[in-house]
N, C-alpha and C positions, 0 to 999 in steps of 0.2 A: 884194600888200597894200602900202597906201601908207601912211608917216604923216610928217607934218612937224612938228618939234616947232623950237618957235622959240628964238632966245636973244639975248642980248644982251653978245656977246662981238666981239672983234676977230675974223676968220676964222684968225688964229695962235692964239691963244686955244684957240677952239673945236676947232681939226682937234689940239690937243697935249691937250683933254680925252679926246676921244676915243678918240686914242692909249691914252691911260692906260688908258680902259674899256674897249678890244679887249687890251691887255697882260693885265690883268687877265684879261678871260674865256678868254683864250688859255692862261693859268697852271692854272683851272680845271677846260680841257674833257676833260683826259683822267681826272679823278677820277670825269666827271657820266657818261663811257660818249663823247663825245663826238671823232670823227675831222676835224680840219682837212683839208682838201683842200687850200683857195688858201687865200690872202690877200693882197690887193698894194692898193697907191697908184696913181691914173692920176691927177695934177696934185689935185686937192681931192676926190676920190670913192676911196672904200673899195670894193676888190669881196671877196665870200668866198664860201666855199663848202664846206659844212658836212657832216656825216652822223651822225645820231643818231639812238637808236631806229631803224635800217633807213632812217628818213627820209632823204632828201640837202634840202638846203635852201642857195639862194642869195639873195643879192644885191646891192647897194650903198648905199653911207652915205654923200651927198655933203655937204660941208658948202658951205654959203652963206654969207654973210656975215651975216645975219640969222635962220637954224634950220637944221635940219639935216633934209636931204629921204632918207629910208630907202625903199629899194623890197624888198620880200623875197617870193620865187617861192615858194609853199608849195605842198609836193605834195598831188597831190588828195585826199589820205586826210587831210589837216590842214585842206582850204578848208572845211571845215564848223564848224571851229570857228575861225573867224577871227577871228569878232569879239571872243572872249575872248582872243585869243592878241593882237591889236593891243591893247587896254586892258594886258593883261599886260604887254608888250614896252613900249608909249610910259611907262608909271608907272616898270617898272626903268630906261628909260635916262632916265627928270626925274629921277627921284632916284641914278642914278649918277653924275650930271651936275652934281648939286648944284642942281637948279632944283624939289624937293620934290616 
């Protein structure tokens, strides 16, 4: 699943937003049921790798200089609902992000 949500930040800016909103959901995930696996920096790309609900789910948040390019592998029991799960996901992180 791709989504590109764009922005209009310096690329320091934007990778110390995001920061914030991985700290954040990181503080979270073990309340939601939620196992971290990874997570690490490779130069402006986020990689993770998650397991919730039995699910494992990966993948990266690279930031651009211009938006932010998210790849995320969903296991095939989730690819049937994609397209509500991208609407879901691109809304929480504009409005985590402060872009409404």
């Amino acid at each position: 699943m791709q989504l590109k949500i764009p922005h209009k930040l310096t690329q320091e800016q934007a990778i110390a937003q995001i920061n914030k909103l991985i700290n954040d959901a990181q503080a979270q995930a073990s309340t939601q049921g939620v196992t971290i696996n990874d997570t690490h920096w490779e130069d402006n790309v986020f990689h993770f790798d998650i397991t919730g609900q039995g699910q494992r789910i990966s993948g990266t948040a690279a930031v651009l200089p211009d938006a932010y390019d998210i790849d995320v592998k969903l296991p095939l029991m989730m690819r049937m609902f994609e397209g509500r799960i991208k609407k879901m996901l691109e809304d929480q992180t504009r409005q985590a992000l402060g872009q409404g």
